[in-house]
N, C-alpha and C positions, 0 to 999 in steps of 0.2 A: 324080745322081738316086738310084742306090743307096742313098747316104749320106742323104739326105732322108728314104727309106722307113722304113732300119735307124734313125734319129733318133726319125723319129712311132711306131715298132713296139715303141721301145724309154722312155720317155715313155708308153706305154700301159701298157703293163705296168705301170711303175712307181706311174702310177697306178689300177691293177687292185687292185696290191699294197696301196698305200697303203689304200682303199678295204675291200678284204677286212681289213687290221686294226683299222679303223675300225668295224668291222661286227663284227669277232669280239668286240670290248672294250665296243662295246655288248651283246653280245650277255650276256655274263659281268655287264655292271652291270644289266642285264633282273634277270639270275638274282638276283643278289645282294638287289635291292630288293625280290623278289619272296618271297624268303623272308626278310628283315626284315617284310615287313610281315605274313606268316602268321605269324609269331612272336607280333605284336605283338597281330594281335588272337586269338588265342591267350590274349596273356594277359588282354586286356580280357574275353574270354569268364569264363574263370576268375576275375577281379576282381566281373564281375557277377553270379557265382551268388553269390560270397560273399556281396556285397554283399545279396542276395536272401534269403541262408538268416541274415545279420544281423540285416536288416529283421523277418523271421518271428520270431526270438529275441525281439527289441525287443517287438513286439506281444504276443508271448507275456506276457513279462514284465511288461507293463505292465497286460497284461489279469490279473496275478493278484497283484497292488499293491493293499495296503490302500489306504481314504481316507487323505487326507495327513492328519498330525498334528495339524495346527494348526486344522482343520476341525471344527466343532461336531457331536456325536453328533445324531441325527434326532430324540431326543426333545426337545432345548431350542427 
């Protein structure tokens, strides 16, 4: 009967252990993806301002674009 207890006491444990590494390794892949993904949008933030202060440039630019070329002056 001893041998039965020291069996299941010993089986528990193991799988305590098993379980507690299982948890620690999730726990570390938690962290991991967690700062991949503040990275990421990190940079998506920084791509969208650019992206933003491009945009501004663009209109700027264009807003200060003669008539094209090839366009008849307003007197003919």
């Amino acid at each position: 009967m001893t041998d039965a207890k020291t069996t299941d006491a010993k089986a528990l444990a193991e799988r305590i252990d098993a379980l507690e590494t299982r948890i620690a390794y999730q726990d570390d892949t938690l962290e991991t993806l967690n700062e991949t993904i503040t990275a990421q949008w990190k940079q998506i933030d920084a791509l969208t301002r650019q992206m933003e202060e491009l945009r501004e440039r663009l209109q700027e630019a264009e807003s200060n674009t003669a008539a094209p070329i090839n366009e008849r002056p307003p007197h003919y």
